[in-house]
N, C-alpha and C positions, 0 to 999 in steps of 0.2 A: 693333571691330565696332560699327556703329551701330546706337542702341536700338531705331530705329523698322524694321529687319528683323527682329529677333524674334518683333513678332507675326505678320508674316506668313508665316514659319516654321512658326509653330505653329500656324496657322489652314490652310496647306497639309499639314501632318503629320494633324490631326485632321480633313479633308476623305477625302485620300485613304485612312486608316485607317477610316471611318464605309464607304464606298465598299466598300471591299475584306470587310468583314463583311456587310454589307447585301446582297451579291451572289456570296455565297461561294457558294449551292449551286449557281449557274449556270456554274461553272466555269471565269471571268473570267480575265483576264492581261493582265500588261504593261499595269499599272495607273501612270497620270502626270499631272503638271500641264499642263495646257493653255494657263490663265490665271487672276490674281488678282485682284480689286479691293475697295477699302473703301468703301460708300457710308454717307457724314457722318452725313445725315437718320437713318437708321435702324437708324446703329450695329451695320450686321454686313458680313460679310465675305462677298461670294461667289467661291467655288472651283471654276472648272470642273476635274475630272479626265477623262479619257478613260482607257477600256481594251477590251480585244480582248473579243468574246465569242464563242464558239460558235454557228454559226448550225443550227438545227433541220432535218434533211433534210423537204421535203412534198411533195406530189403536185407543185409546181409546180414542184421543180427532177427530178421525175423520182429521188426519197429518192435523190442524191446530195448527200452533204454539203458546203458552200460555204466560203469560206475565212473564218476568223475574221471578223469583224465590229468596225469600229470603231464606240463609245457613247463619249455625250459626256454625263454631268451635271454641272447646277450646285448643290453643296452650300451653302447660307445659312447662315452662324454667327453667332449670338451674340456681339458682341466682349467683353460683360461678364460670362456667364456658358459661355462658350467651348463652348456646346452647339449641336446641330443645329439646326434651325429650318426648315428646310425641302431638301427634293432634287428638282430637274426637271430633265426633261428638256433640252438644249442639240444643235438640228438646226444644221450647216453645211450654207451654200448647195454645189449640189453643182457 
């Protein structure tokens, strides 16, 4: 196995793991990688995950509830202290 998958291994594991706590009370699922990259300059890693969430019944669907909801964020790591650093949002064109 080559060295240079490891971190990205690990920077996908502590992505979608930060993800899936961050968002537990909202009652998420079907939590996944989307996409990875290392940017050089700034030494960290962004992870996009995606996962399903519950969509809220409101007056505008008439409180019927709608079918899960795909979210996409981008988790920012640290490559040298392998910690968060930031999470946003990621819209796909529709």
């Amino acid at each position: 196995m080559s060295a240079t998958i490891t971190p990205i291994k690990e920077a996908v594991s502590l992505a979608k793991s930060y993800v899936e706590d961050l968002f537990a009370d909202e009652g998420i699922a079907e939590i996944g990688l989307e996409e990875v990259e290392f940017d050089d300059a700034s030494r960290t890693w962004r992870v996009t995950v995606g996962f399903a969430r519950p969509s809220v019944p409101s007056r505008w669907t008439g409180g019927i509830m709608r079918p899960l909801e795909r979210s996409y964020k981008v988790v920012t790591l640290s490559d040298s202290t392998k910690r968060v650093v930031g999470v946003k949002d990621r819209f796909l064109p529709a």
